[in-house]
ZAGU-895813 format. One record per residue (C-alpha): x, y, z. Coordinates in pm, 1 decimal. Example, Ala and Ser with C-alpha at 12.3 -4.5 7.8 and 13.67 -1.06 7.14 Angstrom:
2
         xx         yy         zz
     1230.0     -450.0      780.0
     1367.0     -106.0      714.0
***
This chain:
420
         xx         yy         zz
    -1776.4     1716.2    -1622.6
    -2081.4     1807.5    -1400.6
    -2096.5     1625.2     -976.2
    -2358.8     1446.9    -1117.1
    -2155.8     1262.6    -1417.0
    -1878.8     1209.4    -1158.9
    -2091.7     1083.8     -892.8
    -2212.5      822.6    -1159.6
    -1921.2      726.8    -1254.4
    -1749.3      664.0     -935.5
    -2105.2      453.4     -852.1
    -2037.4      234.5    -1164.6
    -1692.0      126.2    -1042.0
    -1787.8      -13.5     -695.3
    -2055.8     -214.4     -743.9
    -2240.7     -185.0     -420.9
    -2608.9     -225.8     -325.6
    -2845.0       25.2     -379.4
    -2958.5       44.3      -46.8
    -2582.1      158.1       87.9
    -2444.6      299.1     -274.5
    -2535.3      704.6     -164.0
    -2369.5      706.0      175.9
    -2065.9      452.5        6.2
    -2013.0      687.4     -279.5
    -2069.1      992.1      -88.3
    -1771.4      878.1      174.3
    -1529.1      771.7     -115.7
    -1585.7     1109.4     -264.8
    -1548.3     1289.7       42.4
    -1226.5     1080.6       79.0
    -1064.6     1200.4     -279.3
    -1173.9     1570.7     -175.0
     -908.2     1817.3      -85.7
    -1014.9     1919.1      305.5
     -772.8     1985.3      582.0
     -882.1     1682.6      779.4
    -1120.6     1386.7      678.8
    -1304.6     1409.5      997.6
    -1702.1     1256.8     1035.8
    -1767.2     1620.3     1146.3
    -1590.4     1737.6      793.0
    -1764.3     1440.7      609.6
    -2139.0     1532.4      780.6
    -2023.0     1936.6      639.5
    -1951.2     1771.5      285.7
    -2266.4     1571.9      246.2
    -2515.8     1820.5      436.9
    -2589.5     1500.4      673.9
    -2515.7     1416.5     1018.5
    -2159.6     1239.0     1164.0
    -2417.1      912.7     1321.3
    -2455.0      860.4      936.8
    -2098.6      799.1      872.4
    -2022.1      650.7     1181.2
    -2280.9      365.9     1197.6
    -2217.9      344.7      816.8
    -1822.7      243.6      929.9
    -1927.4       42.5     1234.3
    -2197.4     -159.9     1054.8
    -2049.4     -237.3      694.1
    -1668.1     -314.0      779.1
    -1727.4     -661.2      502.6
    -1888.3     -396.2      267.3
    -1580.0     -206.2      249.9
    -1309.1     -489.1      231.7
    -1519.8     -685.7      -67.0
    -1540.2     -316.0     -264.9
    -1144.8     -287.1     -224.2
    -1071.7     -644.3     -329.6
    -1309.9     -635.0     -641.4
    -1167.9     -267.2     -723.2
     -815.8     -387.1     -718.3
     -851.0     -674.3     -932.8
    -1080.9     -462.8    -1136.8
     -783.6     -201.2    -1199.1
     -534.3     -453.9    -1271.0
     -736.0     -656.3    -1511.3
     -741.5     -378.6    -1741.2
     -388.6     -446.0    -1819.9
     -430.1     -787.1    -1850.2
     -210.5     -924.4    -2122.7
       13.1     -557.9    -2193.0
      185.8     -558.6    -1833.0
      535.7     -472.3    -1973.9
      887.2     -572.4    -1839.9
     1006.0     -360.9    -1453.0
     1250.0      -89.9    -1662.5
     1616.6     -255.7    -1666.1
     1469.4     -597.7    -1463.3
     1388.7     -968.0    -1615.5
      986.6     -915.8    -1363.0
      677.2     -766.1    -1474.2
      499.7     -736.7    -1136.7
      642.0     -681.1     -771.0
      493.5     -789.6     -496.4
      593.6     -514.0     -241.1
      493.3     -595.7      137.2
      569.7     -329.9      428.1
      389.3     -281.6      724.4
      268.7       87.2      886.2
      138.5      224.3     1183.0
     -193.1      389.6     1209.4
     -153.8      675.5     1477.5
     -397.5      716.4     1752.4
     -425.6      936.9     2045.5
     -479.9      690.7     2326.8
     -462.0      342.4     2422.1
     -858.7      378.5     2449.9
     -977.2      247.1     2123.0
    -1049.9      -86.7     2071.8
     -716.0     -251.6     1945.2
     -457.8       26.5     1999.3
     -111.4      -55.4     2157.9
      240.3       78.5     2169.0
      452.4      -12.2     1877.7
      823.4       54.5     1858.1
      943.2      220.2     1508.8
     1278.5      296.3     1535.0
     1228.7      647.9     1650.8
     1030.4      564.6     1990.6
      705.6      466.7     2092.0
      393.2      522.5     1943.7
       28.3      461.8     1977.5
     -213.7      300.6     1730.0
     -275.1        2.4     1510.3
      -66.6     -195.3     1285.7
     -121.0     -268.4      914.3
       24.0     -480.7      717.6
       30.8     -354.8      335.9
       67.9     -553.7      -35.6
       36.5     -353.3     -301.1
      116.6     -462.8     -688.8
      366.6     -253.3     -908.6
      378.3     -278.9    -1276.2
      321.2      -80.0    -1546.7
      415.2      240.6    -1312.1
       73.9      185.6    -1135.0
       54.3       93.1     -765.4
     -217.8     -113.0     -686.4
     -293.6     -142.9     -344.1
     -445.7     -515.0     -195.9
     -636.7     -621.4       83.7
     -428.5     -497.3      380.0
     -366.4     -725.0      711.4
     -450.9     -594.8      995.3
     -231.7     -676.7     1341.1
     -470.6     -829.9     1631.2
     -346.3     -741.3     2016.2
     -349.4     -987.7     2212.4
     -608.5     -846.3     2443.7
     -840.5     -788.1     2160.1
     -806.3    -1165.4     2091.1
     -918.8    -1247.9     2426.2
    -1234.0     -995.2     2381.7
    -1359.8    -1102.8     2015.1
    -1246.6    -1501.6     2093.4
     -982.3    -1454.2     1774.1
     -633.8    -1727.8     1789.2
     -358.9    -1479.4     1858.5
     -111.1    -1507.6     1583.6
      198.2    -1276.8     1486.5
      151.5    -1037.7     1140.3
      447.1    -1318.1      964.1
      234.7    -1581.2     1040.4
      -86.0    -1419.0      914.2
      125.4    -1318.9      640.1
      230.0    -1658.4      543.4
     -148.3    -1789.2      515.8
     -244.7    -1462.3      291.1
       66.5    -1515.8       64.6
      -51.8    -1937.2       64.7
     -408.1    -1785.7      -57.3
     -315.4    -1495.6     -248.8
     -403.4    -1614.7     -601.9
     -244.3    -1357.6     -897.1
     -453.6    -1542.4    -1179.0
     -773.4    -1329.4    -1038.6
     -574.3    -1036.8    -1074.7
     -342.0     -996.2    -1346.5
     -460.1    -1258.8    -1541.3
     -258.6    -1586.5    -1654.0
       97.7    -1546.2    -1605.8
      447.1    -1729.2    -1574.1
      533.0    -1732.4    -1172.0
      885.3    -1613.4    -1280.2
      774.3    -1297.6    -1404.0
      643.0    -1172.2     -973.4
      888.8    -1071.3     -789.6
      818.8    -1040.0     -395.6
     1047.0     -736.6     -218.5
     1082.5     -673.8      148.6
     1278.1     -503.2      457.7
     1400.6     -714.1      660.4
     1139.0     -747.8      946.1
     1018.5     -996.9      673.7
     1335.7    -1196.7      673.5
     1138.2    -1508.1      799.4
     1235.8    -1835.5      674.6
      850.5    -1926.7      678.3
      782.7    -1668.5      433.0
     1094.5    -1727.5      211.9
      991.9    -2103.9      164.6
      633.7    -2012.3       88.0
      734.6    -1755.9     -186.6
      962.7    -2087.4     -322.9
      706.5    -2289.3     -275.8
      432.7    -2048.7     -564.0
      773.7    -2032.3     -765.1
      812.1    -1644.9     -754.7
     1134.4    -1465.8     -652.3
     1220.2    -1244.2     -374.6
     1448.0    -1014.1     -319.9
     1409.1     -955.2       44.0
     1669.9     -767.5      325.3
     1860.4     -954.1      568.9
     1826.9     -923.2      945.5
     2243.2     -876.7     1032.7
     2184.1    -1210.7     1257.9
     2080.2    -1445.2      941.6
     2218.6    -1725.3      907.6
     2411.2    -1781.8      580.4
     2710.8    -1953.2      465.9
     2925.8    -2000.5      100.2
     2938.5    -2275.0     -143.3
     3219.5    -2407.1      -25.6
     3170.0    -2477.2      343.8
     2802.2    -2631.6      264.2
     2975.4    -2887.7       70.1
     3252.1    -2953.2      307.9
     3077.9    -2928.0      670.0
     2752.5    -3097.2      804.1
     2419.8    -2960.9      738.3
     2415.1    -2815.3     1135.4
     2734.8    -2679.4     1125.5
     2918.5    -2367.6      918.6
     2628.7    -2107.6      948.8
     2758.6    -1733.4     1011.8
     2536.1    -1478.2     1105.0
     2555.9    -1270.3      684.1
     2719.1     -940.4      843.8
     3014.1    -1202.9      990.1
     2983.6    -1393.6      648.2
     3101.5    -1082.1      458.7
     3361.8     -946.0      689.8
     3553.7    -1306.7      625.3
     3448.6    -1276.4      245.6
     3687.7     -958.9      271.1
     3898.3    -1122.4      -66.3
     3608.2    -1009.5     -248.6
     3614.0     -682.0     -389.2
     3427.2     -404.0     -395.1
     3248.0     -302.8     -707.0
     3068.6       27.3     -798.1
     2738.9       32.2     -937.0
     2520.0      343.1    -1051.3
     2168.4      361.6    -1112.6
     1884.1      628.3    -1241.7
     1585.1      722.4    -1101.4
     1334.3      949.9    -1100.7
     1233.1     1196.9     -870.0
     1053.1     1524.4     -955.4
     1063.5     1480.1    -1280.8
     1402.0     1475.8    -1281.6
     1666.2     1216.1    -1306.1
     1903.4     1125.7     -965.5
     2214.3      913.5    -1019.3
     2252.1      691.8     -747.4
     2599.7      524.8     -651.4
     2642.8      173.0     -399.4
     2932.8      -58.6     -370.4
     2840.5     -401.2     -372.0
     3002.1     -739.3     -285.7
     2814.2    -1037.1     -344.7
     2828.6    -1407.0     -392.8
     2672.7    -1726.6     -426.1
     2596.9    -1897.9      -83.4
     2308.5    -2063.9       91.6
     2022.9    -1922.7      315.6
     1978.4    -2102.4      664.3
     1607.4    -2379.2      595.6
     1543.4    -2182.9      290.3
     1864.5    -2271.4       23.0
     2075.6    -2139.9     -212.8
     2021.8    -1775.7     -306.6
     2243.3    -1456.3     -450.9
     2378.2    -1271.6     -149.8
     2508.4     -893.4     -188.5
     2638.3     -672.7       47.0
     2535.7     -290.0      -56.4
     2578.4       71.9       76.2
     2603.9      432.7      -81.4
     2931.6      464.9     -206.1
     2925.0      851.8      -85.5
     2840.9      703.6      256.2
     3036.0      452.4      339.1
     3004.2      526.1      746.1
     2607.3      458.0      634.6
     2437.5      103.4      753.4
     2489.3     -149.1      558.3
     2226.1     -347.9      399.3
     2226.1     -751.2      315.6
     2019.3     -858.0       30.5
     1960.1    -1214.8      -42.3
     1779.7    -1308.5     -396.4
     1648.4    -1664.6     -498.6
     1704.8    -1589.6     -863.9
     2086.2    -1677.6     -949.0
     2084.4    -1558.1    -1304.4
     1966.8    -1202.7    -1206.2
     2291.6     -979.1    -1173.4
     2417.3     -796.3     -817.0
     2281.9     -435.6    -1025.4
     1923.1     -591.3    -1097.0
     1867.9     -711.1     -751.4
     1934.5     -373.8     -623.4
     1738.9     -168.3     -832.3
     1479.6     -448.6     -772.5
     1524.0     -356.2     -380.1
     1485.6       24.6     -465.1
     1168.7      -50.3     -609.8
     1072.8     -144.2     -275.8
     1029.8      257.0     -220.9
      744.9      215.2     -385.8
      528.5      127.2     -111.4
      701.0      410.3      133.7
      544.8      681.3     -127.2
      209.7      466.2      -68.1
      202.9      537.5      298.2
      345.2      894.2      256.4
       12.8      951.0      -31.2
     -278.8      795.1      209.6
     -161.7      936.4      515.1
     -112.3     1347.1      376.4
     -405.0     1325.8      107.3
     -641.4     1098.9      231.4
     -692.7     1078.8      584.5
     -532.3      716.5      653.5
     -513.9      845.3      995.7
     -796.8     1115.4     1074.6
    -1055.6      826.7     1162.9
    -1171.5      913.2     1522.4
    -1384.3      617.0     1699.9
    -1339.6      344.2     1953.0
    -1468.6       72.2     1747.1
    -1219.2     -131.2     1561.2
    -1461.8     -224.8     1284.4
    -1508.7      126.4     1184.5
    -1138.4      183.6     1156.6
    -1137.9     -103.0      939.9
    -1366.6        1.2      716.3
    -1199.3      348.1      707.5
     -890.1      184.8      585.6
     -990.4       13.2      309.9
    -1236.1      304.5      155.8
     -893.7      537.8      187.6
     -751.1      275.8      -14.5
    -1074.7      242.6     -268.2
     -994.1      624.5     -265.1
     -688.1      598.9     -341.5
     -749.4      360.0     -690.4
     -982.7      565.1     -823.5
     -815.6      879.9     -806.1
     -559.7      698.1    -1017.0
     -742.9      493.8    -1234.6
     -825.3      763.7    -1490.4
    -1187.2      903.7    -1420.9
    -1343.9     1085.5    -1677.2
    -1283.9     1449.5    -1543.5
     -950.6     1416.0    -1426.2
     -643.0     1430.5    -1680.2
     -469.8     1165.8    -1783.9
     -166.0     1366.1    -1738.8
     -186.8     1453.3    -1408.0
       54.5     1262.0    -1222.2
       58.0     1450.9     -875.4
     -237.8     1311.2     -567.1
     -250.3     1639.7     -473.3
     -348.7     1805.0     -823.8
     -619.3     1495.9     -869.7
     -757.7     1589.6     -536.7
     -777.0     1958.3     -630.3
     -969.0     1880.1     -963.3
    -1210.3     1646.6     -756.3
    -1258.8     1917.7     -516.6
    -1333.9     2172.6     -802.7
    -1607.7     1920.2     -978.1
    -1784.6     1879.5     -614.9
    -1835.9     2268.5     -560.3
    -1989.1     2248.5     -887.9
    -2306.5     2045.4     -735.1
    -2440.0     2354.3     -602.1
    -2420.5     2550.0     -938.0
    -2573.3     2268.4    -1094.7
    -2855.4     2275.3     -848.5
    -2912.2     2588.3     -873.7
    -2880.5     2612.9    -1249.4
    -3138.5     2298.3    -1251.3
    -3376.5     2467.1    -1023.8
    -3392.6     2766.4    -1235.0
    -3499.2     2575.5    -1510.4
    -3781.9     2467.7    -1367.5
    -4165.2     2579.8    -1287.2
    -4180.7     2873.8    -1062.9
    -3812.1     2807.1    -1023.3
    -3712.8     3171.8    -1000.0
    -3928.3     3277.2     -711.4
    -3863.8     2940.2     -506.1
    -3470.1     3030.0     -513.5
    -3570.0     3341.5     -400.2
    -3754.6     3175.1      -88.9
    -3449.3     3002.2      -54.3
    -3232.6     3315.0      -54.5
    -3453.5     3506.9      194.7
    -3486.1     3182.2      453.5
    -3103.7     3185.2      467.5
    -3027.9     3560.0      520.0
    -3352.0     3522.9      789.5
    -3151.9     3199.9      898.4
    -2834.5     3402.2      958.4
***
């Protein structure tokens, strides 16, 4: 396949307006190219234009690029519409998988920046708040949230509210029958860390009838069967890392699971304890108690699942799933420049975000040109970058072709050696 056919093709699946489709399509393909850094001085090099081009295209068109992303996700996931098979080993077909990341910055200077704490220090940027779809081995990223300082609140006259409470409203509005088609609600599954162990969020996911299998902050508030029936409603609660030290009587079981990394299969071993017992304002959910049985000085980590049917071994290779998303991040920050955008303006960051992630679909949505059996970002990008260095041949070849086409390459030839 020639630029040209590519070009076309990627043209065809976003839709846009003629007047912005060349600069759109020409950005999106810079995006899936393999350069060291997806800079607006590398992008002006790619499309023999200027970095103002790019730039005001960003700054201008930030609606542009979120209304592409959302049509080009439901677009991918509509074409398995009516095959999405069974999770492998779990009673889902589609997880929900919400994580947030940090978009890396230089300086507090840009609009929106601040300091974020990550576990490993302080660092500068923005915040993002991700929900991607998994089924059928595809990861399908959504319409990300952006997190809103409170300073840039005051300056764009925006309601401060906190990413779980934006959450809340996009989970309220998030409607899967656009997407995947019509569905039972018990077939989505909803997995998250605990920084989204918020009972507002919990009650929500009840409330559109999926199931979650989400981590529990070590200060939740649980307690058993047995003391909910016996105590008042205000009293009885234990914070779940208390709850299982007095559920000592139960005993440790060892689970093993598969999965696949490098091609290659990984056995995995946890011991478990869990339990029926009752979530603090959200009610009664599967509680276990996991860590690697080859680490048992390792943190532990309290699940809680709303499905009581679904064994202790399904909701943790449910929760692995969750990994999912981490390989997300890992992808659109290394191959496609989720963090190389360099501007003040917030809009243009915006925009930057969701093309990487309009990038990122396409390169895994099975163009015509790139195998279906390549499986690796890194090998897609390579075979992008090999059909874009074929534009000049083609020009070339075309020019030839035509009148007098011989002697104007020729002028061309002699005006760059003069040139250089």
């Amino acid at each position: 396949m020639n630029y040209r056919q590519f070009y076309n093709q990627i043209k065809q699946k976003v839709s846009i307006a003629k007047r912005l489709s060349s600069v759109a399509v020409i950005y999106i393909l810079f995006l899936m190219s393999p350069v060291r850094k997806h800079t607006f001085e590398a992008a002006a090099t790619f499309a023999s234009s200027t970095k103002s081009r790019f730039s005001k295209f960003l700054k201008n068109h930030k609606i542009l690029a979120i209304h592409t992303l959302d049509e080009l996700s439901k677009k991918q996931a509509r074409k398995f519409k009516g095959i999405i098979k069974n999770l492998k080993g779990l009673p889902w077909k589609v997880a929900i998988i919400i994580d947030a990341t940090n978009q890396n910055r230089s300086s507090l200077h840009p609009e929106n920046s601040q300091r974020f704490n990550h576990g490993k220090g302080f660092v500068i940027g923005h915040q993002w708040t991700n929900i991607v779809l998994f089924f059928n081995g595809l990861i399908i990223p959504l319409v990300p949230i952006p997190f809103y300082s409170k300073n840039y609140c005051k300056q764009k006259d925006i309601v401060y509210r906190t990413a779980n409470e934006v959450l809340v409203e996009y989970i309220t509005d998030l409607n899967l029958v656009e997407i995947i088609g019509a569905h039972s609600p018990k077939e989505i599954v909803v997995l998250a860390d605990s920084g989204y162990d918020d009972q507002k969020i919990e009650n929500i996911i009840l409330k559109k009838k999926w199931d979650f299998i989400i981590a529990l902050k070590c200060s939740r508030g649980v307690r058993s069967e047995f003391v909910y029936k016996n105590t008042p409603k205000s009293g009885g609660w234990a914070d779940v890392a208390t709850f299982f030290w007095r559920q000592r009587r139960l005993k440790w079981k060892t689970i093993r699971i598969f999965i696949t990394k490098s091609s290659k299969m990984k056995r995995m071993d946890f011991r478990i304890r869990q339990t029926a017992g009752y979530l603090k304002n959200v009610g009664k959910v599967r509680l276990v108690c996991s860590e690697f049985k080859k680490r048992p000085e390792g943190r532990r980590k309290f699940l809680a699942c709303n499905n009581l049917k679904v064994t202790a071994r399904q909701i943790i290779m449910g929760y692995r799933l969750r990994w999912k998303i981490e390989i997300f991040h890992k992808e659109v920050k290394m191959f496609l420049g989720f963090e190389d955008v360099a501007t003040i303006s917030f809009d243009a960051v915006t925009a930057h975000v969701h093309w990487v992630y309009c990038a990122y679909i396409l390169l895994n949505s099975q163009l015509p040109g790139i195998p279906a059996d390549m499986k690796s970002l890194a090998e897609k990008q390579k075979r992008v970058g090999q059909i874009v260095e074929s534009k000049e041949k083609s020009r070339v070849m075309q020019l030839l072709t035509q009148f007098k086409g011989v002697g104007r390459y020729k002028n061309e030839l002699r005006q760059a050696l003069t040139a250089n």
